[in-house]
FIPAZA-521748 format. One record per residue: x, y, z of N, C-alpha, C, O in turn. Coordinates in Angstrom, 3 decimals, always signed. Layout:
{{X Y Z} {X Y Z} {X Y Z} {X Y Z}}
...
This chain:
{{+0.839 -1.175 +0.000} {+0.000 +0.000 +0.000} {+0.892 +1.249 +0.000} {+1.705 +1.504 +0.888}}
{{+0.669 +1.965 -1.031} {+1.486 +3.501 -1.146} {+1.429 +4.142 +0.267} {+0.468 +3.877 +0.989}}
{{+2.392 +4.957 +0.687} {+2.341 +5.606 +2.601} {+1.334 +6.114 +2.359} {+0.574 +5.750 +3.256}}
{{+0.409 +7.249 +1.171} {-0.771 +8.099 +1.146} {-1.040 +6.993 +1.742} {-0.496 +6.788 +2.827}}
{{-1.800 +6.160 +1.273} {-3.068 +5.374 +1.758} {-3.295 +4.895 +2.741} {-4.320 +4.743 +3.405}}
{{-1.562 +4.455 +2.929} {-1.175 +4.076 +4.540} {-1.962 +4.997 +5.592} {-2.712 +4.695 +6.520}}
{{-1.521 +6.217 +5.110} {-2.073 +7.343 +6.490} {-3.377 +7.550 +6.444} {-4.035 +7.940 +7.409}}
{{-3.810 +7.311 +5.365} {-5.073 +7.822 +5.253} {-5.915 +6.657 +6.001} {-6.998 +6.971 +6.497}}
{{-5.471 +5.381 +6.093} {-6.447 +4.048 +6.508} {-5.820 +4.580 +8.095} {-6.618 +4.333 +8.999}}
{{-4.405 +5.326 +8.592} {-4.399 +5.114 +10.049} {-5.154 +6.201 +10.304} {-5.135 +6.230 +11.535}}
{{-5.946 +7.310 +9.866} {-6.941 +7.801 +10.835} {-8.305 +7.478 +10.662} {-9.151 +8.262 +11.092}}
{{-8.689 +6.274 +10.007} {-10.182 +5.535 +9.910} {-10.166 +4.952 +11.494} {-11.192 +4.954 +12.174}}
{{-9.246 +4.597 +11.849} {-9.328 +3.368 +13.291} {-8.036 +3.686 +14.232} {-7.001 +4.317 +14.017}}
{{-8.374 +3.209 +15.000} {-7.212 +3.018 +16.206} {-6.406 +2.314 +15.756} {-5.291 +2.775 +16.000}}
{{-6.361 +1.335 +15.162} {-6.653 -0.349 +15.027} {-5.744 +0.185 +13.767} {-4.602 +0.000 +14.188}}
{{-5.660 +0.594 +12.807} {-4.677 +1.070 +11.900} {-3.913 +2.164 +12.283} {-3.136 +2.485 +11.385}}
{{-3.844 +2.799 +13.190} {-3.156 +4.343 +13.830} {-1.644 +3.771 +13.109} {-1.273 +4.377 +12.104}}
{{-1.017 +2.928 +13.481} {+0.624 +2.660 +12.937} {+0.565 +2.181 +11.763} {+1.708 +1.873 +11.423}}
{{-0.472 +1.870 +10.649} {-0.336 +1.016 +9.298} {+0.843 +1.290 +8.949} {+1.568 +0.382 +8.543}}
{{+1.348 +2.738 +9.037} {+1.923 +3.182 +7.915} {+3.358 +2.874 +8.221} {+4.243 +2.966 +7.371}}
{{+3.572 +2.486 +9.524} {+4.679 +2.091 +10.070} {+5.394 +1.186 +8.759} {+6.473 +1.475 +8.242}}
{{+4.486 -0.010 +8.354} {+4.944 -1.746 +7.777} {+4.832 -1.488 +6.642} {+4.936 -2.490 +5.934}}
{{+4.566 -0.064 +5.817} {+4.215 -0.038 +4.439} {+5.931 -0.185 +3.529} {+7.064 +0.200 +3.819}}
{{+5.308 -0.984 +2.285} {+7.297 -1.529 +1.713} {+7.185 -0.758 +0.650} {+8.080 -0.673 -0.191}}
{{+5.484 +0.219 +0.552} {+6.010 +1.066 -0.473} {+5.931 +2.663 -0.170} {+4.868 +3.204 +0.135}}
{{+6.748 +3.126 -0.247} {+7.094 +4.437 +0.404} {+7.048 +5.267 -1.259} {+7.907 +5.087 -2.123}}
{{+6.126 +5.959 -1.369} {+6.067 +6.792 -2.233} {+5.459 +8.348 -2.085} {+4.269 +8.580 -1.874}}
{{+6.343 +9.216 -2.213} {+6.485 +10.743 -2.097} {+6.446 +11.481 -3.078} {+7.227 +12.424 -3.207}}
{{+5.598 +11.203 -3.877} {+5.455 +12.131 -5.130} {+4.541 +13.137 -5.122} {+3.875 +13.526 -4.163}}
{{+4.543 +13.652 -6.554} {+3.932 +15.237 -6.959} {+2.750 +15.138 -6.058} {+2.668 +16.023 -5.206}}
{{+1.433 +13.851 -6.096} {+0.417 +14.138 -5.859} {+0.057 +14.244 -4.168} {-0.936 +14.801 -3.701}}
{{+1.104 +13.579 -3.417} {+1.630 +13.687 -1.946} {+2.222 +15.083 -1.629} {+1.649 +15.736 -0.757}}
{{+3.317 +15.615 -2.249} {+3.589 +16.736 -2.762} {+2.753 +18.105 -2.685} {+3.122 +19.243 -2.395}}
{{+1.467 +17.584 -3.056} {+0.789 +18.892 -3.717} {-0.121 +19.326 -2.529} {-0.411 +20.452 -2.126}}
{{-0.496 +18.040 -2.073} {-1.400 +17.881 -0.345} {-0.705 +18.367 +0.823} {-1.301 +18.439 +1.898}}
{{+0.241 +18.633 +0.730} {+0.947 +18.978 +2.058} {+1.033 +20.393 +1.470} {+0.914 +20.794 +0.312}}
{{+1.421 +21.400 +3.317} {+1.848 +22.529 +2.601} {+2.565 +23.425 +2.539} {+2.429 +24.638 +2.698}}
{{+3.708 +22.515 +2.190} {+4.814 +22.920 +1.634} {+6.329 +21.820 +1.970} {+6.325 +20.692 +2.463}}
{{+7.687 +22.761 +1.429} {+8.483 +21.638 +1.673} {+8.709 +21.109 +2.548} {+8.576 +19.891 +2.665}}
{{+9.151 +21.940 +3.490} {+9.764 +21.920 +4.889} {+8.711 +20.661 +5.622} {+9.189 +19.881 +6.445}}
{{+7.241 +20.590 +5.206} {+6.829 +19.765 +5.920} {+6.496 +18.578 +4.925} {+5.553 +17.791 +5.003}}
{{+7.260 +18.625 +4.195} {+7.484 +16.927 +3.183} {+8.672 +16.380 +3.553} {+8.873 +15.214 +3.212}}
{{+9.754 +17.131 +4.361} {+10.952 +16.575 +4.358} {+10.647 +16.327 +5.852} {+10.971 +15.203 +6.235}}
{{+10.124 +17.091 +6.722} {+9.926 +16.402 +7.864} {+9.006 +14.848 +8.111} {+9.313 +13.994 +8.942}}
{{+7.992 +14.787 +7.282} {+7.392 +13.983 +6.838} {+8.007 +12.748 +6.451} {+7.662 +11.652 +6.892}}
{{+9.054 +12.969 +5.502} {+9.861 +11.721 +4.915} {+10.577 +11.444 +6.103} {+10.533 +10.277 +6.491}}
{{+11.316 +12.373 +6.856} {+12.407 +11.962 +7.835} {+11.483 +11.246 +9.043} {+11.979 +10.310 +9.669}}
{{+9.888 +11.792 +9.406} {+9.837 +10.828 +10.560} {+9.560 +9.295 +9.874} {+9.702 +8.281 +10.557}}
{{+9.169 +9.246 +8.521} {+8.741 +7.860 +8.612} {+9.566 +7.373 +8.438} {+9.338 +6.175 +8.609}}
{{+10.937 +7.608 +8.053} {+12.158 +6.741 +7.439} {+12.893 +6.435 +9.012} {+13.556 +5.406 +9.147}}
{{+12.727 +7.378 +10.149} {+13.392 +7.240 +11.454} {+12.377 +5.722 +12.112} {+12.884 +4.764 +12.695}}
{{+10.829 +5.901 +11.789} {+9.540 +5.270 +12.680} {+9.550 +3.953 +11.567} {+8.945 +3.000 +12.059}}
{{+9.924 +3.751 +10.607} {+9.880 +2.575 +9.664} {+10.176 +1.859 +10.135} {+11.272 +1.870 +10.694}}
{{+9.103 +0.522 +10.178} {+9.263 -0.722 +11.182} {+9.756 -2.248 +10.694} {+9.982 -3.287 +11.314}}
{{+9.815 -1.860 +9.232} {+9.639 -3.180 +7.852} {+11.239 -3.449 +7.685} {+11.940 -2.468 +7.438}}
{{+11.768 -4.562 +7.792} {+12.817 -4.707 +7.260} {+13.259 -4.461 +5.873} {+14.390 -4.199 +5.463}}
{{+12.309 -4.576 +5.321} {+12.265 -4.037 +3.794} {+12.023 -3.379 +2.852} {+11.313 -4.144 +2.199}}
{{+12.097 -2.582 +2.359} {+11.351 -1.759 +1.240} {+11.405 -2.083 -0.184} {+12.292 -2.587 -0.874}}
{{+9.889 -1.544 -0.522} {+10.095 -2.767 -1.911} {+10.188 -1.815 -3.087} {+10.764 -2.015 -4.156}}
{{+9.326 -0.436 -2.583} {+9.277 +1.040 -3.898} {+10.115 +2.246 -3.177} {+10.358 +2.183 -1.972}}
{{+10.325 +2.787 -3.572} {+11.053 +4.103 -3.006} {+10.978 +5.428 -3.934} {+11.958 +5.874 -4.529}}
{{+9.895 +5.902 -3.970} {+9.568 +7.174 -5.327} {+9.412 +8.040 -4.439} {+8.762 +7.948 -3.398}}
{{+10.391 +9.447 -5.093} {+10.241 +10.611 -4.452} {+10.225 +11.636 -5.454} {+10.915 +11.427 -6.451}}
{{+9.468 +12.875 -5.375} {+9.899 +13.747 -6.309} {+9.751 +15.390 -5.587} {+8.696 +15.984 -5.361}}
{{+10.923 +15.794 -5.366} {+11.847 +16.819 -4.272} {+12.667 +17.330 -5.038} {+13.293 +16.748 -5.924}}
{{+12.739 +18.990 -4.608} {+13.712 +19.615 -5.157} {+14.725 +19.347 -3.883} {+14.498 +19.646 -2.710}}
{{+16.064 +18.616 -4.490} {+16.779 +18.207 -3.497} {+17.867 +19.557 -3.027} {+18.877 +19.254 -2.391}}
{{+17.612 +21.014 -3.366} {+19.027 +21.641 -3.238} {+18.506 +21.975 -1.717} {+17.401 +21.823 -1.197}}
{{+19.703 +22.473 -1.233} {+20.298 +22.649 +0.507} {+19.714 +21.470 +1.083} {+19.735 +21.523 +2.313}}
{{+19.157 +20.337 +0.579} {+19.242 +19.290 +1.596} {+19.555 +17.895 +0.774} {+18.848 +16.893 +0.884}}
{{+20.653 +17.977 -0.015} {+21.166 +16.695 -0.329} {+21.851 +15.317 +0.674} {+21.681 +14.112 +0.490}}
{{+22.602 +15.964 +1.687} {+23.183 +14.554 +2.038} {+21.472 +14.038 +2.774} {+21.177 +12.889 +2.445}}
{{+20.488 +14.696 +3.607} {+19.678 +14.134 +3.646} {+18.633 +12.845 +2.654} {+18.064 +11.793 +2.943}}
{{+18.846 +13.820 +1.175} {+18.373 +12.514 +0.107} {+19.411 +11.358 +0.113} {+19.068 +10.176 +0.136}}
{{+20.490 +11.709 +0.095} {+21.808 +11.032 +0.340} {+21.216 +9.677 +1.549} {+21.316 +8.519 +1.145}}
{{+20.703 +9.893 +2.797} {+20.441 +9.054 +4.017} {+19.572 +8.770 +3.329} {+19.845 +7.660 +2.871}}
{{+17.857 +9.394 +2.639} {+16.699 +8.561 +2.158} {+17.231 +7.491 +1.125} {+16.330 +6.658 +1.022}}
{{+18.221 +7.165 +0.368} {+18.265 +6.345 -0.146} {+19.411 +5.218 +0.224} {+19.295 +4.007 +0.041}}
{{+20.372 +5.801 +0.702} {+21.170 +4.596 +1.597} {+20.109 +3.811 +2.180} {+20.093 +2.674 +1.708}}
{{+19.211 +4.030 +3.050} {+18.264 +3.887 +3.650} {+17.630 +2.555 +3.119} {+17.597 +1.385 +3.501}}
{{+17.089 +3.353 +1.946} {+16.343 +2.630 +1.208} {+17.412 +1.085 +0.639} {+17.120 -0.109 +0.564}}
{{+18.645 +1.821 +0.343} {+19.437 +0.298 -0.337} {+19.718 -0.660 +1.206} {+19.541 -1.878 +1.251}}
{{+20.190 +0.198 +2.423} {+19.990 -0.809 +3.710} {+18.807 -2.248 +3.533} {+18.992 -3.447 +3.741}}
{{+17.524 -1.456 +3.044} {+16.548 -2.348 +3.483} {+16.322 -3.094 +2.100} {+15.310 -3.768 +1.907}}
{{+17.283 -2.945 +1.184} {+16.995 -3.996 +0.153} {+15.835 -3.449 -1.190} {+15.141 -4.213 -1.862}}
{{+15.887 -1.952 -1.311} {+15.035 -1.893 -2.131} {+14.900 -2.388 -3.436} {+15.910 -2.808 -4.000}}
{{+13.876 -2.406 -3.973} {+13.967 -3.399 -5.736} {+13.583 -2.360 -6.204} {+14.257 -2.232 -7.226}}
{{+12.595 -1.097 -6.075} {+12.522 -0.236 -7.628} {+12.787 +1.135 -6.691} {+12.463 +1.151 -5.503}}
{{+13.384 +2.233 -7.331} {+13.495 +3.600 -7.267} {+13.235 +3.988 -8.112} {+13.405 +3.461 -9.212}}
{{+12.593 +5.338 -7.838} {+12.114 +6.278 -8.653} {+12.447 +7.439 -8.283} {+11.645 +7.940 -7.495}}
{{+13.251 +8.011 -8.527} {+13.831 +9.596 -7.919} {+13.443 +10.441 -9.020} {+13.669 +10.077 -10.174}}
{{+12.797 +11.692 -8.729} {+12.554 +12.282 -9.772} {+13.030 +13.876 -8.769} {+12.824 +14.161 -7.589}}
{{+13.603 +14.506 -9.696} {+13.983 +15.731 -8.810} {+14.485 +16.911 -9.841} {+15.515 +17.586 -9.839}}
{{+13.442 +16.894 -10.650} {+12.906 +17.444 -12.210} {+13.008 +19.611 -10.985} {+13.727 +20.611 -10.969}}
{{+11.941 +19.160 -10.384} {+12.040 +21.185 -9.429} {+13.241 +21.478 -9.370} {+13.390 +22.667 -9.653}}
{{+14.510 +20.789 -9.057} {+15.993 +21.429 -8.453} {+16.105 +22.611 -9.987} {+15.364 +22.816 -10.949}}
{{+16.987 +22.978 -9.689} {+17.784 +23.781 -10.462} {+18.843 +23.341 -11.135} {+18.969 +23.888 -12.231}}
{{+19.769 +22.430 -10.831} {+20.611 +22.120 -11.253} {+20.709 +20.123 -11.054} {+20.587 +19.826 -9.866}}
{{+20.849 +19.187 -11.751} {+21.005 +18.032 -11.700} {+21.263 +17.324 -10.839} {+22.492 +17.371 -10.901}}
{{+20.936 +16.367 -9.673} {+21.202 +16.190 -8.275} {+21.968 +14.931 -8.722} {+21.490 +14.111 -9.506}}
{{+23.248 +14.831 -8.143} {+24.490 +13.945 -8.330} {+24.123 +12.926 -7.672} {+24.012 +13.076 -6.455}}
{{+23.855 +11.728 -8.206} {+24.070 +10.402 -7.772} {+24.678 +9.577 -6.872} {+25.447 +9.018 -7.653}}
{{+24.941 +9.014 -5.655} {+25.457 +8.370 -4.929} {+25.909 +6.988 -5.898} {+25.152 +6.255 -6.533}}
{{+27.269 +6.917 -5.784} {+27.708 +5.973 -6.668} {+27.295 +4.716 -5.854} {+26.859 +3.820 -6.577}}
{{+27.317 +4.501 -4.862} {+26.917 +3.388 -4.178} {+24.995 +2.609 -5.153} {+24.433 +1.516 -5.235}}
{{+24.783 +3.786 -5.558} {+23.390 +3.186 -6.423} {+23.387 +2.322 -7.338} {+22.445 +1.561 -7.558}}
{{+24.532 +2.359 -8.014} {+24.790 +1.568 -9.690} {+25.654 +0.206 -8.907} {+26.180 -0.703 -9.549}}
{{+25.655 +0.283 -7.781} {+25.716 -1.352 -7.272} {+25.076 -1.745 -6.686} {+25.367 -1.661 -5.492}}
{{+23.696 -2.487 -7.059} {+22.712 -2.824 -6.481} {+22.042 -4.135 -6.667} {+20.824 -4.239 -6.526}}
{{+22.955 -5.342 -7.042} {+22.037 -6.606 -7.435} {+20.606 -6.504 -6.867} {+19.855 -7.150 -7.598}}
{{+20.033 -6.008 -5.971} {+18.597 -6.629 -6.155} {+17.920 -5.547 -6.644} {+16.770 -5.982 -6.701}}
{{+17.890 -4.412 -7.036} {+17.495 -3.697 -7.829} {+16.658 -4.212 -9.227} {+17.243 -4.865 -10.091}}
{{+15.019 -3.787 -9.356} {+14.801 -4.641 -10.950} {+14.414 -3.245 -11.558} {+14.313 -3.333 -12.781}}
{{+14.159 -1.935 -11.057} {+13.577 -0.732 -11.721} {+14.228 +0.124 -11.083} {+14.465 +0.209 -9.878}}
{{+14.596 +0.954 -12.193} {+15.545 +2.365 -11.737} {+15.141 +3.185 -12.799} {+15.557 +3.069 -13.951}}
{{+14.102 +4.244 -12.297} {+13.847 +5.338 -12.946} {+14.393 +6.748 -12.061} {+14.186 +7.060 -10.888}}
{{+15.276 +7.536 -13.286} {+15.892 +8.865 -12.740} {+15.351 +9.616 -13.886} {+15.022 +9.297 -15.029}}
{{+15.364 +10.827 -13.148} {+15.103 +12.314 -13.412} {+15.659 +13.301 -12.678} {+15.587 +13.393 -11.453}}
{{+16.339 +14.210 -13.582} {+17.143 +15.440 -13.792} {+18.340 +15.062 -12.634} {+18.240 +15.673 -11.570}}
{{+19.439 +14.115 -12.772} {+20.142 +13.705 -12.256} {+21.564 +13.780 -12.650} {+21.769 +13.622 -13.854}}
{{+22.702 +14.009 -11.809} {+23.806 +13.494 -12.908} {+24.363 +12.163 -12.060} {+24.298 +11.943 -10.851}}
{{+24.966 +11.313 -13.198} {+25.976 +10.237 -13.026} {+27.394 +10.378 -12.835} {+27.821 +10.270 -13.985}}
{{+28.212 +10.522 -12.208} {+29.755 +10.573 -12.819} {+30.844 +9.429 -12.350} {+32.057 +9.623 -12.436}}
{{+30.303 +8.299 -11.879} {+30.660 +7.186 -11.580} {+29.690 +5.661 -11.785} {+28.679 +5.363 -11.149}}
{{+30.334 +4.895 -12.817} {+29.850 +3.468 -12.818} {+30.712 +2.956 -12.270} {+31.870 +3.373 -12.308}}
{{+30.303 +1.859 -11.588} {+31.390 +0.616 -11.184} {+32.102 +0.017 -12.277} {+31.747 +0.214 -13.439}}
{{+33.030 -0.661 -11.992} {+33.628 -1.186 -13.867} {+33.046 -2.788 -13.982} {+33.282 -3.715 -14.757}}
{{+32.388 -2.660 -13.101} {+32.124 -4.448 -13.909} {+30.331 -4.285 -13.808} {+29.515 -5.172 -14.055}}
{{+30.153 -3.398 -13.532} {+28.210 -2.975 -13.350} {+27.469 -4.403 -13.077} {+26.479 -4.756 -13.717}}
{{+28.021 -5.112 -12.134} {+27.566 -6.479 -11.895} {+26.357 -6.217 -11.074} {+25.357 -6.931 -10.997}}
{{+26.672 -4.709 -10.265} {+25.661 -4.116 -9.402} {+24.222 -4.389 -9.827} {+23.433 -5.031 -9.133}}
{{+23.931 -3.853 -11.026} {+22.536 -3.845 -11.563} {+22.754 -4.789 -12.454} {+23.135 -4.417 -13.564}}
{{+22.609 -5.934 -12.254} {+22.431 -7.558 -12.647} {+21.193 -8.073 -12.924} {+21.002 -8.887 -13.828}}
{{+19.867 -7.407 -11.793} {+18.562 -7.622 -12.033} {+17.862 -6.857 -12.467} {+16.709 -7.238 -12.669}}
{{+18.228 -5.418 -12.814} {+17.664 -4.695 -13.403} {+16.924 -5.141 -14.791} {+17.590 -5.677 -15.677}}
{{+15.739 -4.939 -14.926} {+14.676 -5.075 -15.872} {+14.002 -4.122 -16.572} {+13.435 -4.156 -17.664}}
{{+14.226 -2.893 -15.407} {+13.710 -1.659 -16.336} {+14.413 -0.160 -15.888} {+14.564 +0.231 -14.730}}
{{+14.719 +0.412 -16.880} {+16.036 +1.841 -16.439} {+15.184 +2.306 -17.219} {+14.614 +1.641 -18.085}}
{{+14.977 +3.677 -16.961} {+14.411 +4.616 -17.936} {+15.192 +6.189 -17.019} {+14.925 +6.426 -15.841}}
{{+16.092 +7.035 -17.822} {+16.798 +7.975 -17.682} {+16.050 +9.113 -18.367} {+16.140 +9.463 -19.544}}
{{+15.418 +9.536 -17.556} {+14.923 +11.203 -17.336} {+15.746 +12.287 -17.647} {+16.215 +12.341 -16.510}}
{{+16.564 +13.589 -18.478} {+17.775 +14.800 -18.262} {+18.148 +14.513 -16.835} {+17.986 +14.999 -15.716}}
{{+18.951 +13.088 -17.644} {+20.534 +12.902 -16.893} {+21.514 +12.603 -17.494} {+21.769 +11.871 -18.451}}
{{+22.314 +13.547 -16.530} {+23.985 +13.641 -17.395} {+24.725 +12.685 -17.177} {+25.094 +12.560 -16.010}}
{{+25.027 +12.057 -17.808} {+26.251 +10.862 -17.786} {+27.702 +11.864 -17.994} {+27.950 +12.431 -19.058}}
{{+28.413 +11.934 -17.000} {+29.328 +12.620 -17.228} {+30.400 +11.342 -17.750} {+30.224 +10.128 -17.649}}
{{+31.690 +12.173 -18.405} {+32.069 +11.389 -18.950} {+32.873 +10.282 -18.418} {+33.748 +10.424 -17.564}}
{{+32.513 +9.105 -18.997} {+32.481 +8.091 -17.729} {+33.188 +6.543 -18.650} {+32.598 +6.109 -19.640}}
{{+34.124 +6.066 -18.266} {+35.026 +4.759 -19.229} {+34.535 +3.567 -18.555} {+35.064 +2.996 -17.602}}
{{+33.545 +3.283 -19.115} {+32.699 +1.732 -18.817} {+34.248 +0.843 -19.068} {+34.839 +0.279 -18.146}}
{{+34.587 +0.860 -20.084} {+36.047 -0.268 -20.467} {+37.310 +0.652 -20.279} {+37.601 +1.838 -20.434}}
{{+37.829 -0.361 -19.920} {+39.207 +0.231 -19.550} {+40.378 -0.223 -20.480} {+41.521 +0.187 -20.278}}
């Protein structure tokens, strides 16, 4: 269940008050985005559930944030996310101003099967990209591949 829905089922009941705790799909986009009001309380938002997250696992991880003055924080939301084993990301961070640089630790990810980016740059592959082994679906949004020697 997407976290919206999550929260939205924990104020029907008592009895769901924590749903949103166990949810494996954590998704923060435009339309989450647009309901809140404003940034400051989307990033507080992301940070308590990523601190209160009870699931050993996460299975989606979609965000779409203008990441400037708070990168190493996106930096922790997605370590985060690779800690618990995520299989699809979706970073979209199309609002910034300028291309939000990649944590090279991303392009090594065997259990990874979906990696969608937007307005991102790359400037490190691993050299044997064994990382994304299960990847099934990449779709690259205005991102810069800086220049980068897959072969050596």
């Amino acid at each position: 269940m997407p976290i919206k829905s999550a929260l939205k089922t924990s104020l029907l009941s008592i009895r769901f008050k924590d749903f949103w705790l166990f949810s494996q799909n954590l998704v923060f986009d435009k339309e989450l985005f647009r309901h809140l009001i404003g940034r400051t309380q989307f990033i507080f938002m992301i940070n308590h559930i990523y601190e209160s997250h009870a699931r050993a696992k996460i299975r989606l991880f979609c965000i779409f944030i203008n990441p400037t003055s708070i990168e190493q924080t996106v930096h922790q939301w997605i370590e985060k996310s690779i800690e618990k084993g995520v299989k699809e990301l979706d970073l979209d961070f199309d609002p910034a101003l300028e291309p939000f640089k990649m944590p090279f630790r991303l392009m090594d990810m065997p259990a990874l099967t979906t990696l969608k980016l937007t307005y991102c740059k790359v400037t490190r592959l691993p050299h044997d990209l064994k990382g994304l082994s299960s990847l099934k679906t990449l779709m690259l949004r205005k991102v810069v591949l800086m220049k980068i020697a897959i072969f050596d």
